[in-house]
TIFISE-47924 format. One record per residue: residue in one letter; chain; x, z, y of N, C-alpha, C in turn. Coordinates in steps of 0.02 Angstrom, whole numbers, plus 50000, padded with zeros to 5 digits. Layout:
<recs>
[A A [X Z Y] [X Z Y] [X Z Y]];
...
</recs>
This chain:
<recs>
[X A [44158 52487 62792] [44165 52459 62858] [44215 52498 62901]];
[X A [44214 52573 62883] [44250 52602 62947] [44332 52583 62926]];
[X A [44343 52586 62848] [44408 52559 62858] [44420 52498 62866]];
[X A [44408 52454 62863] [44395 52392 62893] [44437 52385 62973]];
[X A [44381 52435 63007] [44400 52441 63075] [44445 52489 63073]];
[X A [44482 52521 63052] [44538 52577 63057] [44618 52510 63017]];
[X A [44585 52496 62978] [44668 52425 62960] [44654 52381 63039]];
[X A [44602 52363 63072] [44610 52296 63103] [44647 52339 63162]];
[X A [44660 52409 63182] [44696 52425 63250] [44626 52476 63301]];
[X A [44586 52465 63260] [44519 52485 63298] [44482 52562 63291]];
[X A [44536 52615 63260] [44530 52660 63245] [44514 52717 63292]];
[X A [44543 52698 63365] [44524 52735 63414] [44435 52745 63436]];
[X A [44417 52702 63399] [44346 52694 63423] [44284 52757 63405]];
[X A [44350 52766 63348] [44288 52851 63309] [44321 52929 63366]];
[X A [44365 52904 63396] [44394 52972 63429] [44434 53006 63382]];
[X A [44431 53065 63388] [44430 53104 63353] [44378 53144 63288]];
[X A [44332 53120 63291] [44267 53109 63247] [44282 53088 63166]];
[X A [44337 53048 63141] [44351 52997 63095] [44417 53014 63091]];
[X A [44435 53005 63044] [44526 52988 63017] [44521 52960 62953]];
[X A [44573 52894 62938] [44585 52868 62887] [44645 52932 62833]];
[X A [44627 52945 62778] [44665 52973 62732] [44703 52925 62680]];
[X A [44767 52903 62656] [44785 52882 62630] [44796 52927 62567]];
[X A [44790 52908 62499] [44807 52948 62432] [44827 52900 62383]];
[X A [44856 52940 62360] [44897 52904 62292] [44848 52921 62225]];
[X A [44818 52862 62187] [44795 52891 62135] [44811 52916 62077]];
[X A [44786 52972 62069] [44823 53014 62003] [44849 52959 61957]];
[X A [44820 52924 61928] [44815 52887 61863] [44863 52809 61855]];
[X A [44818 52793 61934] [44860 52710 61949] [44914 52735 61975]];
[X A [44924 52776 62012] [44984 52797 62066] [44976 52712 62133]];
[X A [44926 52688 62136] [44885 52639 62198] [44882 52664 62233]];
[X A [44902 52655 62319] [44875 52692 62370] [44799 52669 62381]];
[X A [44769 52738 62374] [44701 52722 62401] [44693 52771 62455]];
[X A [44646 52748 62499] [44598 52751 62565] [44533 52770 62566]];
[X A [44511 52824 62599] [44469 52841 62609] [44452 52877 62688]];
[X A [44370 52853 62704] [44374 52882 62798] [44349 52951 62783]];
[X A [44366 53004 62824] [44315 53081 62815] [44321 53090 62893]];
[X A [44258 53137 62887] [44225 53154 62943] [44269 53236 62974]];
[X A [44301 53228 63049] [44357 53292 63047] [44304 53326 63074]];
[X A [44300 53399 63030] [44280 53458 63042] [44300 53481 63120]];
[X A [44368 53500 63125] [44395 53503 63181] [44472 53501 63170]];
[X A [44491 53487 63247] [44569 53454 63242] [44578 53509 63313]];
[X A [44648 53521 63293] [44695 53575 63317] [44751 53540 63355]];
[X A [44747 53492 63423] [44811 53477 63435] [44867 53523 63446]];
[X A [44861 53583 63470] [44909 53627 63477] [44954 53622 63421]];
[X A [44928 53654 63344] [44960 53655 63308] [44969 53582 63257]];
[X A [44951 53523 63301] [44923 53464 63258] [44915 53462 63192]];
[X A [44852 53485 63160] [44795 53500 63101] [44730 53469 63103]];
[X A [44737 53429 63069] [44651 53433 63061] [44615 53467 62999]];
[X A [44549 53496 62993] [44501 53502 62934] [44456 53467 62924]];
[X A [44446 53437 62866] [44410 53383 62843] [44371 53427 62780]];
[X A [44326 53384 62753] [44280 53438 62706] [44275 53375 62653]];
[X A [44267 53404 62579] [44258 53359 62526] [44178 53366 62507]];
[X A [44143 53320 62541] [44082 53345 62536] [44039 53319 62473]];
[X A [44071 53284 62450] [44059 53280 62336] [44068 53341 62317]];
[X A [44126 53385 62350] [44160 53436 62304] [44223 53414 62269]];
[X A [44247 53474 62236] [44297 53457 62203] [44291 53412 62171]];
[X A [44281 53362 62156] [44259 53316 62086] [44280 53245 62127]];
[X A [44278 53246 62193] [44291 53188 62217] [44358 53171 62200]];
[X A [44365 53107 62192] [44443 53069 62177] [44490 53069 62240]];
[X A [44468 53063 62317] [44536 53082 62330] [44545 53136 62354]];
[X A [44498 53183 62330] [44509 53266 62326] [44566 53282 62275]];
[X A [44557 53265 62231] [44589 53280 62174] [44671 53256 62170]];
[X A [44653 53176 62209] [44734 53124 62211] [44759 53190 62258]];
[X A [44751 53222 62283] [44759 53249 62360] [44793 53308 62330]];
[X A [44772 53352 62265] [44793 53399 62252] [44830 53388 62199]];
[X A [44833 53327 62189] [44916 53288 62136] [44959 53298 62179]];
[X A [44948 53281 62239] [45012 53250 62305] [44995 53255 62372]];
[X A [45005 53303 62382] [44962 53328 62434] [44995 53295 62501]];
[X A [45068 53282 62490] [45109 53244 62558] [45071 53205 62546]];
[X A [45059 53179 62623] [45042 53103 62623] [45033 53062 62694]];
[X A [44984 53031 62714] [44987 52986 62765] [44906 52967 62807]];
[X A [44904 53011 62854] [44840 53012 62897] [44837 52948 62931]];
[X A [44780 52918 62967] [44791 52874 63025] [44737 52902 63063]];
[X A [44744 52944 63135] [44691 52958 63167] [44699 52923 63232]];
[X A [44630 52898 63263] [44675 52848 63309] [44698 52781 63269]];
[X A [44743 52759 63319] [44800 52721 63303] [44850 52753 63286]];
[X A [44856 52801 63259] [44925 52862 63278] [44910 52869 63183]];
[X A [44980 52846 63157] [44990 52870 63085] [45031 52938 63094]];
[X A [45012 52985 63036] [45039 53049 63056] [45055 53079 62958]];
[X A [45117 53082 62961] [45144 53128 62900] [45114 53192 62895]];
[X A [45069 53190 62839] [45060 53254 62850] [45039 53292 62788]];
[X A [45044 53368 62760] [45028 53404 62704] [44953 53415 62717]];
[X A [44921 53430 62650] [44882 53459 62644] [44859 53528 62608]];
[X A [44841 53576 62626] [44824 53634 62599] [44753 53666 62605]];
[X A [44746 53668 62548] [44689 53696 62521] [44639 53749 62539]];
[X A [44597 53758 62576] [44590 53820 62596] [44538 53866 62550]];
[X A [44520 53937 62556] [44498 53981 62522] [44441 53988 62533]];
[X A [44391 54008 62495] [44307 53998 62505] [44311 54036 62578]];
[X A [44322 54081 62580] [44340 54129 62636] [44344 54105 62697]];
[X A [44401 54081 62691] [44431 54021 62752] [44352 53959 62759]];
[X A [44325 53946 62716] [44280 53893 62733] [44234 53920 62764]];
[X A [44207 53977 62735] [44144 54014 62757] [44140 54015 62853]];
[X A [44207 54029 62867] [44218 54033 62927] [44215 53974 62970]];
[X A [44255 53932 62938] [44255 53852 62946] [44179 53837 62976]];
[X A [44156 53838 62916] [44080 53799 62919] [44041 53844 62980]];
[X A [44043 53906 62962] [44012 53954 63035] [44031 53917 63106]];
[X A [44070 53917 63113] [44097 53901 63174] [44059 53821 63178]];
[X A [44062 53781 63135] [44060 53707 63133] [43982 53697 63163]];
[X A [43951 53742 63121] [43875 53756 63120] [43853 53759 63214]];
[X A [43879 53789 63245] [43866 53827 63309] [43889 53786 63349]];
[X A [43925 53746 63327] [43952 53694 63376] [43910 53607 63368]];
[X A [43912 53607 63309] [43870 53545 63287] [43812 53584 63236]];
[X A [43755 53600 63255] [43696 53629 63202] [43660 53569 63169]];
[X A [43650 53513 63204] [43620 53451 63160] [43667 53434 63122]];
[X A [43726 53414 63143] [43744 53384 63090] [43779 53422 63030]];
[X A [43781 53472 63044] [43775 53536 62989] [43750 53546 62940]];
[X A [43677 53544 62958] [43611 53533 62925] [43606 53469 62883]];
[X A [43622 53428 62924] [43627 53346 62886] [43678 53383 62798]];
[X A [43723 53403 62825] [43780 53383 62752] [43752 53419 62716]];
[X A [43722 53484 62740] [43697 53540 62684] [43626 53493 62633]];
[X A [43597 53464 62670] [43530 53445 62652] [43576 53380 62600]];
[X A [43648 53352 62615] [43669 53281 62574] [43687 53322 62520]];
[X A [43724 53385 62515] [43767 53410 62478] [43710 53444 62427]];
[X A [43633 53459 62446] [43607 53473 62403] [43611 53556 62397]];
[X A [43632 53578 62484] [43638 53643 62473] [43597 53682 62530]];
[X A [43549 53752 62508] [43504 53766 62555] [43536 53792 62619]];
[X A [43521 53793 62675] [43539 53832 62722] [43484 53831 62794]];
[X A [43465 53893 62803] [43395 53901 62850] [43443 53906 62920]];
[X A [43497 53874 62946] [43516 53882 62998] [43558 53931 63028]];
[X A [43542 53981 62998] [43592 54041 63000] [43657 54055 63015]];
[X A [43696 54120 63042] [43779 54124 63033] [43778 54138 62959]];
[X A [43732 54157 62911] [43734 54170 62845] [43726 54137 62822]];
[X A [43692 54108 62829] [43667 54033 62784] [43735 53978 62766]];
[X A [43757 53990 62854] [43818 53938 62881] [43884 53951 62813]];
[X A [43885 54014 62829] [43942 54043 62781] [43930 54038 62700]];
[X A [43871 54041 62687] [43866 54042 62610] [43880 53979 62592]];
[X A [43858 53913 62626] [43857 53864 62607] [43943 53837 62623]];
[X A [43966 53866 62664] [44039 53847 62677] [44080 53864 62633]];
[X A [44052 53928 62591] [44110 53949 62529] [44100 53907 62471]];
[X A [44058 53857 62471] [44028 53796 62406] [44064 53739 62425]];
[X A [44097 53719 62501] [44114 53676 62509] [44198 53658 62507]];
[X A [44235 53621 62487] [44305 53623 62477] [44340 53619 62540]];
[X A [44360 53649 62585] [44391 53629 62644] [44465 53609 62639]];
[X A [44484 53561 62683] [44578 53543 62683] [44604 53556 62747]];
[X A [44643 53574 62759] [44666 53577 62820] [44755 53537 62814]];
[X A [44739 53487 62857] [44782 53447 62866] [44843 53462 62892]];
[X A [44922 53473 62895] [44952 53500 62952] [45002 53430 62954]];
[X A [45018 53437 63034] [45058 53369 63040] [45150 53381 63003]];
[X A [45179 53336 63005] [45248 53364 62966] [45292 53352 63019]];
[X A [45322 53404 63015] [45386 53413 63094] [45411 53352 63070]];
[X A [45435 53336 63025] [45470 53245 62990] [45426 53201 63028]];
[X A [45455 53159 63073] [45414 53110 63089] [45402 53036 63040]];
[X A [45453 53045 63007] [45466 53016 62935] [45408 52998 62925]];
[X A [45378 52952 62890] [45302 52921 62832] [45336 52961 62778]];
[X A [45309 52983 62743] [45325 52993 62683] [45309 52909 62626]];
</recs>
């Protein structure tokens, strides 16, 4: 449904909450689509982090680290942009922070993902180094790729 409403023009409606990811599939080389939930978005340096919350194993985790250029839609606003990978390290922190700012719905992914966490800045972090984080950056190219 949410892409649904992100093709019909109606994408503004998630805020900043939602972004459509466009990927190329490894195999078909098909553009496929998928919605993720933004961790947090950086207009300064226009970035977002999004989390693969399958894990690595998800398909457009993986299309993503075939081809990592590609094509956001947040908003109504399509945006060129790379993706890079970040380091358990880098997540641990991620998710800490994510935790303290949003603790339910924190809790929600840990409890989907099948991973313990008693609420904690430790907890926050252990479970953030299990999770794959991306961090999106926009491309000075205003170009689509």
């Amino acid at each position: 449904m949410p892409i649904l409403l992100f093709r019909g023009g109606l994408g503004w409606v998630f805020g900043r909450r939602l972004l459509l990811l466009h990927h190329t599939g490894r195999v078909t080389g098909l553009d496929r689509r998928v919605v993720l939930k933004v961790v947090e978005y950086k207009p300064a340096d226009g970035s977002w982090i999004v989390a693969s919350g399958f894990g690595p194993r998800a398909d457009w985790y993986r299309n993503l680290r075939a081809a990592p250029k590609t094509v956001i839609q947040a908003g109504n606003h399509h945006r060129a942009v790379t993706a890079h990978f970040l380091t358990p390290d880098d997540g641990a922190e991620i998710m800490a922070d994510y935790a303290q700012r949003q603790p339910r719905t924190a809790q929600r992914l840990c409890t989907f993902m099948g991973l313990p966490s008693d609420g904690s800045e430790a907890g926050s972090r252990e479970v953030g180094r299990n999770i794959p984080f991306i961090r999106l950056n926009a491309d000075t190219d205003p170009r689509l790729p």
